[in-house]
C-alpha positions in Angstrom: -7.0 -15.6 13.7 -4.5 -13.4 12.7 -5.1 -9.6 11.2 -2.3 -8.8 8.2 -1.4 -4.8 8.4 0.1 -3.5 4.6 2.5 -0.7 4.8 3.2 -1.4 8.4 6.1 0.7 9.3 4.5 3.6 7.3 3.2 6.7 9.4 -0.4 5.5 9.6 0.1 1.8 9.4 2.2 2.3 12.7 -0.5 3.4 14.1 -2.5 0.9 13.5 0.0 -1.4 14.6 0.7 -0.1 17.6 -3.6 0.0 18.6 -4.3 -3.7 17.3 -1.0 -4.7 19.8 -2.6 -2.8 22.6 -5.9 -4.8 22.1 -4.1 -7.7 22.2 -4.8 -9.0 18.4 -2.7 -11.4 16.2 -0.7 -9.2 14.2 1.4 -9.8 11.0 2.9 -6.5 9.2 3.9 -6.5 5.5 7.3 -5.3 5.4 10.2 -4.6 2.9 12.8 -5.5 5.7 11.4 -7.3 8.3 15.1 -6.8 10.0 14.5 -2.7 10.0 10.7 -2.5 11.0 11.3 -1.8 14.3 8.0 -3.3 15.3 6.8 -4.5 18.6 7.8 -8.4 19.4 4.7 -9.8 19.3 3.9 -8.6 15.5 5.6 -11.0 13.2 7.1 -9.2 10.8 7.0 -10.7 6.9 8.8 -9.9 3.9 6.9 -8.9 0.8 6.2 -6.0 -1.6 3.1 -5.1 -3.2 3.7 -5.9 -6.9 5.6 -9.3 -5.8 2.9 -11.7 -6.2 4.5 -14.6 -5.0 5.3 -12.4 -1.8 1.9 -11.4 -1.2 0.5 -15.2 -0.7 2.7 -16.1 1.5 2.2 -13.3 3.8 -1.7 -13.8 3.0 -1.3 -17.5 4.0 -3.3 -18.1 7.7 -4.5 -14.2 7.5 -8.2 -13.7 7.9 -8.4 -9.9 8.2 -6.9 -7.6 6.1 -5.7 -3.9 6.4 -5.0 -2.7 2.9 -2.9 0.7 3.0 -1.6 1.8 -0.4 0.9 4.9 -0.9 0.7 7.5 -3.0 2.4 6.0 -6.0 2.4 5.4 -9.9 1.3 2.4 -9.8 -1.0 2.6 -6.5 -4.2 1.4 -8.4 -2.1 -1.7 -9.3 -1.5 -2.6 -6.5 -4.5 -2.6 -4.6 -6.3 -4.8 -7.0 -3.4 -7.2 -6.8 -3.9 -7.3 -3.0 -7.7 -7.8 -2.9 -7.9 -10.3 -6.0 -5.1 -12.7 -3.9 -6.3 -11.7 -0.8 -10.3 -13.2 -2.1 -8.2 -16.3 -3.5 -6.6 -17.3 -0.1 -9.8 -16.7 1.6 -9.5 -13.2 3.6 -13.4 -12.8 3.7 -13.1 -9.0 6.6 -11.1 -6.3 4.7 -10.5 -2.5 6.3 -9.2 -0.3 2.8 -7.9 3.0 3.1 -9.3 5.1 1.0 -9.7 9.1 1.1 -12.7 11.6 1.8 -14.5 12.4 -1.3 -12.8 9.9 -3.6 -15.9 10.4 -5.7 -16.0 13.6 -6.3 -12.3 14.5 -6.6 -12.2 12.8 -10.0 -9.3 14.2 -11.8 -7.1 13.4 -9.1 -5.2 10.7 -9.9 -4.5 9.0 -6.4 -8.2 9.8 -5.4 -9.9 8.8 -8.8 -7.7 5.5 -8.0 -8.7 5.1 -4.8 -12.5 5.2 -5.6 -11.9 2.8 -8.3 -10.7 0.4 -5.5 -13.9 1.3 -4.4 -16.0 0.3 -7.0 -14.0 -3.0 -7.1 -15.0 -3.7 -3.6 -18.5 -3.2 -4.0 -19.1 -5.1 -7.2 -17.1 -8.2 -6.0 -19.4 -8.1 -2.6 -15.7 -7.7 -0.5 -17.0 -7.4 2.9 -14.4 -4.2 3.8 -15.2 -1.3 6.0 -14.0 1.6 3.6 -12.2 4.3 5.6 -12.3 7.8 4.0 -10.0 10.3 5.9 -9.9 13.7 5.2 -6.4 15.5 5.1 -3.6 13.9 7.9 -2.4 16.3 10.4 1.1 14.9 10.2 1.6 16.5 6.2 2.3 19.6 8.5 4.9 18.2 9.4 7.2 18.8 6.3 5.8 22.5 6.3 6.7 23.3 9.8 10.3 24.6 9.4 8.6 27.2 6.5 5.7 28.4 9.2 8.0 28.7 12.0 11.3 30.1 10.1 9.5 32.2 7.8 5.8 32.9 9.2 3.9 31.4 6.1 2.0 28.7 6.2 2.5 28.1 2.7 -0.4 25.2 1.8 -2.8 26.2 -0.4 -6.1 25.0 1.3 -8.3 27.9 0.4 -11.2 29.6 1.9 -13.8 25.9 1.8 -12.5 24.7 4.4 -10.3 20.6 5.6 -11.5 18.4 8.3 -7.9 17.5 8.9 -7.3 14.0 11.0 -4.9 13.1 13.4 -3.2 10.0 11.9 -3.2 8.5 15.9 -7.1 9.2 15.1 -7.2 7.2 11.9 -4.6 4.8 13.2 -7.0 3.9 16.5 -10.9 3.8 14.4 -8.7 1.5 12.1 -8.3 -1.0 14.7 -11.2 -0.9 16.0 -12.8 -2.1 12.6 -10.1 -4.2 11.9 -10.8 -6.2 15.4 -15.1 -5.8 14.9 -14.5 -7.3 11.6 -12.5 -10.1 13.0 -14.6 -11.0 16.1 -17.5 -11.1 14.0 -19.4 -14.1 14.0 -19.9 -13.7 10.2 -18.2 -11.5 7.8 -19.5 -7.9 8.4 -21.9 -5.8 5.4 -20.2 -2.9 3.4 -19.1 -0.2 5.3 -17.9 3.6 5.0 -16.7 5.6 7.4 -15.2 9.1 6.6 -12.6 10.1 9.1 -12.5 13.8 10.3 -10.8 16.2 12.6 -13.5 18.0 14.7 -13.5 21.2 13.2 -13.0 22.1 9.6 -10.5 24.6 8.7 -9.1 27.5 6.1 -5.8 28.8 5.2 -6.5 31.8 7.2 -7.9 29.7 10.2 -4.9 27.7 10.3 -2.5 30.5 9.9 -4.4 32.1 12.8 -3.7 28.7 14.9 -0.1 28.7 14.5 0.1 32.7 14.6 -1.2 32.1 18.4 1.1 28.5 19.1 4.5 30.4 18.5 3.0 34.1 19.5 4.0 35.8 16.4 2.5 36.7 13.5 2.0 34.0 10.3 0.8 35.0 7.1 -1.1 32.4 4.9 0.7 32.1 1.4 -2.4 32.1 -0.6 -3.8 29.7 -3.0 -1.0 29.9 -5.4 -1.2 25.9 -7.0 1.1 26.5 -9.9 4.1 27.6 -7.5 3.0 24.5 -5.1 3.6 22.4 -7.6 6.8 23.8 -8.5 7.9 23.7 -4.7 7.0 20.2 -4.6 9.1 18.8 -7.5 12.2 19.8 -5.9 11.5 16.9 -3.8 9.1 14.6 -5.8 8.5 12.9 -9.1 6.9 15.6 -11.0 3.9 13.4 -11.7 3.5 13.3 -7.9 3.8 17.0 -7.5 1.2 17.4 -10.5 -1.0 15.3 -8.4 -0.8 17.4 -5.5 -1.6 20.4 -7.8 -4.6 18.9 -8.5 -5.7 17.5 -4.9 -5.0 21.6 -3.7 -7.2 23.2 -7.0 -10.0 21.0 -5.5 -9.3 22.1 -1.8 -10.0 25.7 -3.5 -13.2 24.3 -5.0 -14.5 21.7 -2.8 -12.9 21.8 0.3 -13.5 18.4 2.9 -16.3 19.1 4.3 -17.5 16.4 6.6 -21.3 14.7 6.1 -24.1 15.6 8.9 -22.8 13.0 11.7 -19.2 12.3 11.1 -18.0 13.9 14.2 -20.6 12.3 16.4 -19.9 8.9 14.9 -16.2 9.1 15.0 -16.0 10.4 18.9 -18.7 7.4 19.9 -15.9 5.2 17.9 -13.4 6.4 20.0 -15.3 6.8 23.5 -13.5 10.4 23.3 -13.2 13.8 21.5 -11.1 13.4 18.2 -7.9 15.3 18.7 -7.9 18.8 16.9 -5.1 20.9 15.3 -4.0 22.8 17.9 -2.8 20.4 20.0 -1.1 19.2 16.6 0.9 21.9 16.0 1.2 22.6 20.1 2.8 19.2 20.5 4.8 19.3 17.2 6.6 23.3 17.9 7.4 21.5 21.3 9.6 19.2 19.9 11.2 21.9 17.9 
């Protein structure tokens, strides 16, 4: 019984790596370079790509759980019906899919309108998945952190509504959890959704505040200036990327990711702890600085 892990050497699909390994699972990782992955021994790393059909039943072969991760990409959509069509075909009956929180209501997003359309594709071909919705991950911060600490601006625009940001070890760890309750199963498990939440849902000004207090200086937030986000971001990203980050921030403004009644309370009985929240993020994170 061996559990397949896509995007494997990717921030989160490390994680979840790195959790099924400590619970002692069979684990196979999807890999572009299986001599680069850097991956514990006992995983067995496998060549393949996501639009490489050929690629993706061979590492499919002998699988019967899947953990479909898909990045942010043009053709992201693409590739996840690829995946789940091949993976139905060799058999893979206990699916976990990463989606994103409120993939059905962010619907001019194109990675989140993709996302739910995944979804949809699960549901109406009775795919028994657990459907993982995270809110916003922590470890984004990450490329922001040399602005905050250099400059004092945190400089995302999140708005006033509020994110339920995640810790990606979080996410990583409720992953494998599913992944091996799915597998263990005597049967394959019922449609599932989980979304996956920090414990406490934050502003620009909150999170400002937070970091203000970590380095003991003052931080300003930047405001909820999308147009100039977008322009920051396509220094370093596709522009259709960048748009689509424009248009995931004008629905933080909006919508905000708000968690459901519950959420918390599931994920922390998931876990058997407290979920980790963003001050101990960005604590950890200026220590390494």
């Amino acid at each position: 019984m061996t559990i397949l892990v896509t995007d494997a050497t990717g921030t989160i699909g490390r994680h979840v790596v790195d959790h099924l390994v400590q619970r002692g699972a069979d684990v196979r990782a999807l890999v572009r370079d299986p001599a680069k992955a850097g991956l514990p021994a006992s995983v067995a790393a496998v060549q393949g790509d996501m639009l490489d059909v050929d690629s993706l039943r061979r590492a499919f072969a002998g699988v019967s759980t899947l953990f479909l991760l898909n990045g942010v990409l043009a053709d992201e959509f693409t590739q996840a019906l690829i995946a789940l069509n091949l993976a139905r075909e060799v058999g893979i009956q206990r699916v976990v899919y990463l989606s994103v929180i409120h993939s059905d209501q962010y619907v001019n997003v194109p990675h989140f309108a993709g996302k739910f359309g995944v979804e949809r594709m699960i549901e109406r071909m009775g795919i028994n998945a657990t459907i993982l919705r995270p809110a916003y991950f922590m470890s984004n911060e990450l490329t922001i952190k040399d602005v905050v600490v250099q400059h004092g601006v945190y400089p995302m625009p999140i708005g006033a509504k509020g994110l339920a940001m995640v810790d990606g070890r979080d996410l990583g760890e409720i992953a494998a959890i599913e992944l091996i309750r799915r597998e263990q199963a005597d049967e394959p498990l019922p449609l599932d959704r989980i979304n996956v939440v920090g414990p406490e849902t934050l502003t620009g000004e909150n999170v400002a505040a937070i970091w203000a207090e970590v380095l003991g200086r003052p931080v300003a937030y930047g405001g909820d200036d999308t147009s100039g986000f977008e322009q920051n971001l396509r220094q370093f990203m596709p522009g259709w990327m960048a748009y689509d980050m424009r248009m995931m921030a004008e629905r933080f403004l909006t919508d905000g990711m708000v968690p459901e009644a519950g959420d918390v309370e599931r994920l922390s009985t998931l876990l058997g702890r407290p979920l980790r929240n963003y001050r101990n993020f960005v604590t950890e994170n200026t220590a390494l600085a």
